[in-house]
C-alpha positions in Angstrom: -3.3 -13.9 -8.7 -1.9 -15.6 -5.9 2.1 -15.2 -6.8 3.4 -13.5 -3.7 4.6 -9.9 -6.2 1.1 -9.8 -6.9 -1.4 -10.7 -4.7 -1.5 -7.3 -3.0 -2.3 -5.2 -6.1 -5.2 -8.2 -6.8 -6.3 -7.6 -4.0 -6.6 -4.3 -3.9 -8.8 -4.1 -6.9 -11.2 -6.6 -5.7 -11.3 -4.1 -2.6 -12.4 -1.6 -4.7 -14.8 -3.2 -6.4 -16.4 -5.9 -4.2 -15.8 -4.2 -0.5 -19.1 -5.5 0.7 -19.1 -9.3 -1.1 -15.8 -9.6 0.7 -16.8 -8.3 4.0 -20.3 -10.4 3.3 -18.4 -13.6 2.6 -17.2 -16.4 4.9 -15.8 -18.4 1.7 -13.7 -15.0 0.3 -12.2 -14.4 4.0 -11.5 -17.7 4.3 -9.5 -19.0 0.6 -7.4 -15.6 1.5 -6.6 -16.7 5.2 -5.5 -20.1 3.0 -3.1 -18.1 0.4 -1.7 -16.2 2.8 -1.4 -19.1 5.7 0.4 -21.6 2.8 3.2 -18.9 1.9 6.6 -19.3 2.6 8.4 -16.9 4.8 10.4 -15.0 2.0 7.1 -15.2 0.0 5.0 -13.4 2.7 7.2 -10.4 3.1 7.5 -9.9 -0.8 3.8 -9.8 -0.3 3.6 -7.8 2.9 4.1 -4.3 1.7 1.2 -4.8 -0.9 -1.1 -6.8 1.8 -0.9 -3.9 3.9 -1.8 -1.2 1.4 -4.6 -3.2 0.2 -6.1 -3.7 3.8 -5.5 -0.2 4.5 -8.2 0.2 2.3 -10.9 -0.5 5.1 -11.6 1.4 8.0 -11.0 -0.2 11.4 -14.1 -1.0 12.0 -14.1 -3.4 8.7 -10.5 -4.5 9.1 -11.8 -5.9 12.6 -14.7 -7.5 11.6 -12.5 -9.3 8.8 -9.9 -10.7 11.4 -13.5 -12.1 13.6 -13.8 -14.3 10.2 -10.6 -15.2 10.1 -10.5 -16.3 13.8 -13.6 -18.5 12.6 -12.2 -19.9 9.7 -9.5 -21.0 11.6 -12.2 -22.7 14.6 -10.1 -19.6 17.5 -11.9 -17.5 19.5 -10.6 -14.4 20.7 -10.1 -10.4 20.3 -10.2 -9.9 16.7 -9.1 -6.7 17.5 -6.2 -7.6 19.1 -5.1 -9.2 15.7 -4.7 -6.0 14.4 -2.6 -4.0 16.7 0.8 -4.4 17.0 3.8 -2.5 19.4 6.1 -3.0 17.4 6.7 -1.4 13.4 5.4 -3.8 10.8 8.4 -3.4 8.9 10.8 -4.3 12.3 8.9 -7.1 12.5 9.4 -8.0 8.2 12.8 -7.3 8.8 13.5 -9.5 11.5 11.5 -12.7 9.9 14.2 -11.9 7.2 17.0 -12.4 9.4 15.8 -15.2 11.3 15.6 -16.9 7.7 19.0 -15.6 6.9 20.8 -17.0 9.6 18.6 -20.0 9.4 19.9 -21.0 5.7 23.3 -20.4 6.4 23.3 -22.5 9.6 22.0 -25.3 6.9 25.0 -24.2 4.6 27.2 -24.8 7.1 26.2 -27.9 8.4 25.6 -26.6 12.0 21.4 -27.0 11.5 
């Protein structure tokens, strides 16, 4: 459930049928702030597409009140809200992580890291 091809598409049908135990639950909130927090780089943005979608699935109002559990999980304080706005295209963003990892193995490959 947690492989990063398919954690989205999990994720998305526990969404759909346990909306309010997830919203409801500190524990749920905070094992999927863990899975997502120990993935890799490349591993997250094979996952982001799908993490999205399945989010997408709650309305703002719920999407926010998710990041204020996550902010607690993690002992922040904070805007949730702010979490969840971003000037930039998600995918920009994706595709620059990509990069940065890009360049970052070859600098290993060629001894200059």
């Amino acid at each position: 459930m947690a492989a990063p091809n398919t954690l989205g598409d999990w994720l998305a049908g526990l969404f759909a049928l346990a909306r309010e135990d997830v919203l409801r639950s500190d524990h749920v909130v905070g094992v999927l702030d863990e899975l997502v927090h120990a993935m890799t780089e490349f591993d997250f943005l094979v996952a982001l597409p799908a993490l999205r979608l399945a989010f997408a699935y709650f309305p703002p109002l719920e999407r926010e009140a998710i990041a204020e559990r996550v902010l607690a999980h993690r002992g922040k304080s904070g805007s949730a809200r702010s979490l969840l706005r971003l000037d930039v295209d998600p995918l920009v963003v994706a595709e620059a992580m990509a990069l940065d990892q890009r360049v970052d193995d070859l600098l290993v490959r060629e001894g200059l890291s």
